[in-house]
C-alpha positions in Angstrom: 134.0 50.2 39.3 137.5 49.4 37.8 137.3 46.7 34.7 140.5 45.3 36.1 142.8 44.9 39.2 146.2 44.7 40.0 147.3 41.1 41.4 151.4 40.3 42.5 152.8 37.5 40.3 156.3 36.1 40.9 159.4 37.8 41.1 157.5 40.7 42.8 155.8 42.3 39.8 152.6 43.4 39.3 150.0 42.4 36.2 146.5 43.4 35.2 143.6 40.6 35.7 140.1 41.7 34.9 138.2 42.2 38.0 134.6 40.0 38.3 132.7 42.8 37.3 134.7 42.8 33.5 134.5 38.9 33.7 131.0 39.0 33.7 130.9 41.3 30.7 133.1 39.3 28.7 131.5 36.7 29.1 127.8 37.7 28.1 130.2 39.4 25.1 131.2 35.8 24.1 127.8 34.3 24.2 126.6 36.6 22.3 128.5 36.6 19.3 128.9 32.6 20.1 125.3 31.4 20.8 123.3 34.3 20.4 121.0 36.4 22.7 118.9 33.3 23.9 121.8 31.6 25.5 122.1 34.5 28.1 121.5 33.5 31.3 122.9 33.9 34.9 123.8 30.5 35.0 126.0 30.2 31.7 127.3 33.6 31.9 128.7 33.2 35.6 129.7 29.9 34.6 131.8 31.3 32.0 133.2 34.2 34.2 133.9 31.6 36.5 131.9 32.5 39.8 129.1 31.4 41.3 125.6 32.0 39.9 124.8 34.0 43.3 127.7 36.3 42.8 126.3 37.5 40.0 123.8 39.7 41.5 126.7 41.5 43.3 127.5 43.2 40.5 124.3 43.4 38.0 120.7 43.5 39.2 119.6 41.5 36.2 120.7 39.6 32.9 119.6 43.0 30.5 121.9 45.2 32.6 125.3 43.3 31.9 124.1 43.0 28.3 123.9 47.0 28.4 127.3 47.0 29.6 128.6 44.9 27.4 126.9 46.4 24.2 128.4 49.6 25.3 131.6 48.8 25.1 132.0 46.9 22.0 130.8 50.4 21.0 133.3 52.2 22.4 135.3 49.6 20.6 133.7 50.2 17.5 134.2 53.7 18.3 137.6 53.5 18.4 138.2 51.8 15.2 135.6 53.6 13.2 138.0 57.2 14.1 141.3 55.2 13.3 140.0 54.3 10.1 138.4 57.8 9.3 142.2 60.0 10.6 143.9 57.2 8.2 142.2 58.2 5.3 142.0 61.9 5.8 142.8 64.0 3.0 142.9 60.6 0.8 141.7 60.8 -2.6 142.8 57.3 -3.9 139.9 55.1 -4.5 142.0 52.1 -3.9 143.5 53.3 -0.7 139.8 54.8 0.7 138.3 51.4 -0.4 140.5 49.3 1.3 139.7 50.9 4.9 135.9 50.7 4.3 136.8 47.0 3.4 138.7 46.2 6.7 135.4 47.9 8.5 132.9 46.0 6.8 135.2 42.6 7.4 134.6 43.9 11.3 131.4 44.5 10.9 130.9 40.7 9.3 132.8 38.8 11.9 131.0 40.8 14.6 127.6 40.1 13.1 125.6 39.2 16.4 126.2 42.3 18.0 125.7 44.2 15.3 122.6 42.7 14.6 121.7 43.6 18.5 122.4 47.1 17.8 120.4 47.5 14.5 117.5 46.1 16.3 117.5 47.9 19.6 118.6 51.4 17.7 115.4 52.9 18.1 114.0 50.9 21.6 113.1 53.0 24.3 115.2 50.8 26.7 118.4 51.5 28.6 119.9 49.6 26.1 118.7 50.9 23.1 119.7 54.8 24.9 123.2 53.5 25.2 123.3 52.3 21.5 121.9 56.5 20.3 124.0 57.8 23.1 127.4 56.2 21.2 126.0 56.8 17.5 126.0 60.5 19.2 129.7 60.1 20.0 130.4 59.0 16.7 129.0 61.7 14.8 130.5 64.2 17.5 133.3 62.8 16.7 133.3 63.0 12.8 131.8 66.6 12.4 134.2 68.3 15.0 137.2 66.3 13.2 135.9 67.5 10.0 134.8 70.9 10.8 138.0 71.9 12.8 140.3 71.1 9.5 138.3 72.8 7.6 138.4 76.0 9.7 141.7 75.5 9.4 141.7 75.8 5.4 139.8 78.5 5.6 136.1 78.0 5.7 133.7 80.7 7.1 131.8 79.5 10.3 128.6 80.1 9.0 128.9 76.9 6.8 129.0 74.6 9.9 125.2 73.6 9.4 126.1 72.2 5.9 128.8 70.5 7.2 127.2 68.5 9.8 124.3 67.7 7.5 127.3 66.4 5.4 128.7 64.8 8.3 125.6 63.0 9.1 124.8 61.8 4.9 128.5 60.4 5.3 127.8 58.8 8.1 124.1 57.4 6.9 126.2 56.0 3.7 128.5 54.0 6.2 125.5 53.0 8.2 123.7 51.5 4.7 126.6 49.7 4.0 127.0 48.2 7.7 123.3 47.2 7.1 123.1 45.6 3.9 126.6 42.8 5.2 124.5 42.7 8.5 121.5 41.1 6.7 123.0 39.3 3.5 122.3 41.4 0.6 125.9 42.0 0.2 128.3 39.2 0.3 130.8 40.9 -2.0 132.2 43.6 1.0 135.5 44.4 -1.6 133.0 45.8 -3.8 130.7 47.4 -1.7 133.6 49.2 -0.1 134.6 50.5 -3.5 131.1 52.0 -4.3 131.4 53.3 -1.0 134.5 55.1 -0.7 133.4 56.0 -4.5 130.6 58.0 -2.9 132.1 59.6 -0.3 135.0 61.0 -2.2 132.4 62.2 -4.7 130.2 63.5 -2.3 133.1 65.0 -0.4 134.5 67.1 -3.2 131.2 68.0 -4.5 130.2 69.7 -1.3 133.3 71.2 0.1 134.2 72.8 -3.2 131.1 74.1 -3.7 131.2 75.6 0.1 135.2 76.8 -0.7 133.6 78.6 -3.9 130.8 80.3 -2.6 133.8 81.6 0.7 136.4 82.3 -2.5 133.3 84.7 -4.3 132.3 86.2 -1.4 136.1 87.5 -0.6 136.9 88.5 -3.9 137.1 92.3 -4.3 134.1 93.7 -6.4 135.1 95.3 -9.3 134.6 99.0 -10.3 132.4 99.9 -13.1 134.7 101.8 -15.9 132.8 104.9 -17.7 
């Protein structure tokens, strides 16, 4: 089903309006990161979506399946700025610059602390829910190792090094994860900072593998010498 419909509006034109089904969503979205998870209900979300508390069944067989749906995409959105940041500061090597991206995340993270407080919890639940939450992690680090691996095919890497790089990949992405943590429950208030120590690590870390990888390709290709009498 559609998250929005087409409806006329004057003059003859045509606008998008979310359809019920997306209304719904929002809405449990809102409470959450407004009241929290025990202010769900039927009742206040269809309130807020603006139908009646029957109609709600129409659409969602229960309370935890519109949460699912709406966890999954403020993913997707999550998703979505998590890969703008990372094509922004591609090939980046300024501290300054990196840090400042892994600040504007970690901002995101902090004003969206509810849901990703929900996602941190259910991570590891056998519930639909927590299966949508690994299913979009998945994405992510599809997302990352492919990007990563297909430039550096592109420079010149042999294939056989793909397994380090997605073990790369996922230490990269496990040092992004800590950092999400630690603003999630308070041990960090200075995010400026921790972004710097951060993007600090992953430039290291970065250089340190990669070039050790590029060496090991630039040994391998150069000609062996003859041994002189």
């Amino acid at each position: 089903m559609s998250k929005a419909s087409t409806a006329k509006v004057r003059g003859g034109t045509r606008t998008t309006v979310p359809s019920t089904r997306q209304r719904l969503v929002q809405a449990v979205i809102d409470i959450v990161r407004g009241d929290g998870l025990g202010a769900l209900t039927t009742v206040e979300i269809t309130r807020r979506a603006g139908i009646a508390q029957p109609g709600f069944y129409k659409h969602f067989p229960n309370v935890d399946a519109c949460l699912e749906e709406a966890t999954k995409q403020v993913l997707d959105g999550m998703r979505e700025t998590y890969n703008a940041m990372r094509r922004r500061i591609r090939n980046r090597t300024d501290l300054d610059e990196v840090a400042a991206h892994f600040e504007a995340v970690l901002d995101t993270v902090h004003v969206d602390r509810p849901f990703n407080e929900l996602i941190t919890r259910y991570r590891r639940d056998p519930s639909p829910l927590g299966k949508a939450i690994r299913e979009s992690e998945g994405r992510v680090t599809h997302d990352f190792v492919e990007d990563l691996w297909a430039e550096l095919r592109r420079a010149g890497m042999r294939p056989e090094h793909r397994g380090e790089v997605e073990l790369l990949s996922e230490l990269l992405l496990g040092s992004v994860g800590a950092c999400v943590e630690r603003v999630i429950d308070g041990r960090d208030t200075d995010r400026q900072k921790l972004a710097r120590e951060l993007a600090a690590f992953m430039i290291a870390g970065t250089r340190g593998v990669l070039g050790r990888l590029f060496e090991e390709d630039g040994r391998r290709r150069a000609p062996k010498q003859r041994k002189t009498q």
